[in-house]
Short mmCIF file of the C-alpha atoms (twelve columns), coordinates in Angstrom:
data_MODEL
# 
_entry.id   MODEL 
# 
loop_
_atom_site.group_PDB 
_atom_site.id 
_atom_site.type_symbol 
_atom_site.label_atom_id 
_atom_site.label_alt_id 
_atom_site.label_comp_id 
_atom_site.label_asym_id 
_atom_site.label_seq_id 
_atom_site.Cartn_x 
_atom_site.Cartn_y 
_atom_site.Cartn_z 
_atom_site.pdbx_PDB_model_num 
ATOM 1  C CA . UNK A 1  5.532   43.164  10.460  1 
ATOM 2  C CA . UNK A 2  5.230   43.394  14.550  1 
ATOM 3  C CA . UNK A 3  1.822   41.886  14.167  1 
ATOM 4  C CA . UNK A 4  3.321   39.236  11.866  1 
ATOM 5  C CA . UNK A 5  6.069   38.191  14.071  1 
ATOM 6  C CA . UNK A 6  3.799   38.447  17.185  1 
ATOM 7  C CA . UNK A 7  1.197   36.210  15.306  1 
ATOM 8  C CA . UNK A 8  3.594   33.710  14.251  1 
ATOM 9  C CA . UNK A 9  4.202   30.966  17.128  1 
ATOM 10 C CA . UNK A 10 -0.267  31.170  17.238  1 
ATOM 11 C CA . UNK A 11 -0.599  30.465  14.062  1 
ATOM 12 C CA . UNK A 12 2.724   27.390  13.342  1 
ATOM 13 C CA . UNK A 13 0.967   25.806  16.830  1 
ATOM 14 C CA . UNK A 14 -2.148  25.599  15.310  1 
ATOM 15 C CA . UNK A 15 -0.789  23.969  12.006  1 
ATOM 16 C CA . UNK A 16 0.807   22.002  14.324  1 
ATOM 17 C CA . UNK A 17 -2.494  21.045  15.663  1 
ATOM 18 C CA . UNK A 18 -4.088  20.539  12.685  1 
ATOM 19 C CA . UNK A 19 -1.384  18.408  11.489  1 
ATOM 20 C CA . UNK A 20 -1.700  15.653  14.711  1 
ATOM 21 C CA . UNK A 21 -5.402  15.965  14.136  1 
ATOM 22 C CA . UNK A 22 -5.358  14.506  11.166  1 
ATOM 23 C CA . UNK A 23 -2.511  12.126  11.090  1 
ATOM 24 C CA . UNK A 24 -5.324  10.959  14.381  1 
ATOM 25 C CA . UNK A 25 -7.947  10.431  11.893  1 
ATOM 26 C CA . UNK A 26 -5.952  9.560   8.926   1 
ATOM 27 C CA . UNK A 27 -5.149  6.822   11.209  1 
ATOM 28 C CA . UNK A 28 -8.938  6.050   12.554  1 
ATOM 29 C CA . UNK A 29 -9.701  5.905   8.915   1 
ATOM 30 C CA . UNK A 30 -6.647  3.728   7.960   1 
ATOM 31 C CA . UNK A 31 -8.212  1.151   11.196  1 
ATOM 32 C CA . UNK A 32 -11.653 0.888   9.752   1 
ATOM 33 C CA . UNK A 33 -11.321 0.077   6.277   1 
ATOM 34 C CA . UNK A 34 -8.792  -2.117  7.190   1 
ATOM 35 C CA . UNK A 35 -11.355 -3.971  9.323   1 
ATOM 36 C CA . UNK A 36 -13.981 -3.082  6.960   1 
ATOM 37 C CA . UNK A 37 -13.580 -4.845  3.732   1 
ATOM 38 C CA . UNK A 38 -14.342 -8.481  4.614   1 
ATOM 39 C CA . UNK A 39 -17.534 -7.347  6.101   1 
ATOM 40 C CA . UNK A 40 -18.382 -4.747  3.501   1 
ATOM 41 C CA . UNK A 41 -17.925 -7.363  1.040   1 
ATOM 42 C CA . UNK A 42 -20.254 -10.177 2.345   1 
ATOM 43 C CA . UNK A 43 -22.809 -7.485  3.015   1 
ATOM 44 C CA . UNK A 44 -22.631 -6.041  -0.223  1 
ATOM 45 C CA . UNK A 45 -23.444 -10.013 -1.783  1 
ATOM 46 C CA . UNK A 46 -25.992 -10.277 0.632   1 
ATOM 47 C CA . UNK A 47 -27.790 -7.023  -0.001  1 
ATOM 48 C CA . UNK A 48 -27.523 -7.751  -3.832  1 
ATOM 49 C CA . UNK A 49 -29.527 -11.044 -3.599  1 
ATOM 50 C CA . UNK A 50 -32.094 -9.640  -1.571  1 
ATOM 51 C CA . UNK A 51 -32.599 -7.081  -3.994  1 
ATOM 52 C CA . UNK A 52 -32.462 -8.957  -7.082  1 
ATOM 53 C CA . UNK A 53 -34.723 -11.718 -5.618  1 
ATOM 54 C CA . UNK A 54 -36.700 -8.572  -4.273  1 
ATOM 55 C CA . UNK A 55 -37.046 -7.510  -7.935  1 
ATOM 56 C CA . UNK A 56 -37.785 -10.634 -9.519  1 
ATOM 57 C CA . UNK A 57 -40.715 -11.047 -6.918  1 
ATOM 58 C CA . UNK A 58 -42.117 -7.473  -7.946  1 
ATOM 59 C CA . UNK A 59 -42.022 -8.524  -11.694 1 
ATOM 60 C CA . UNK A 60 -43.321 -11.770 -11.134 1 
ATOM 61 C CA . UNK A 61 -46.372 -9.714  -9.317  1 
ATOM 62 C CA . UNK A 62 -47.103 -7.515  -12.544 1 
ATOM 63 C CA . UNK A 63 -46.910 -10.655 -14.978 1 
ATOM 64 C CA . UNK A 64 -50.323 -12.158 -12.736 1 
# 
């Protein structure tokens, strides 16, 4: 039980630690897909022409 007790404040600091960590990257994370999504979005349209019209060329190569 010494150990325990002696143990103790090391191990609630480093919870503590652990804790403000991540409420720091919870809160990174929170940031970026709150800037993200407008972006992400007109990407994601962009990238799914291009690959469609990508496509469409490649079959329009094995019909010749």
């Amino acid at each position: 039980m010494d150990k325990l007790k002696q143990l103790r404040p090391f191990l609630h600091r480093d919870h503590a630690e652990i804790a403000a960590i991540l409420k720091i990257t919870n809160k990174i994370k929170a940031e970026e897909s709150f800037a993200q999504p407008q972006c992400s979005d007109s990407n994601n349209k962009r990238t799914g022409q291009r690959s469609f019209g990508e496509s469409s060329n490649i079959n329009s190569w094995f019909r010749r």
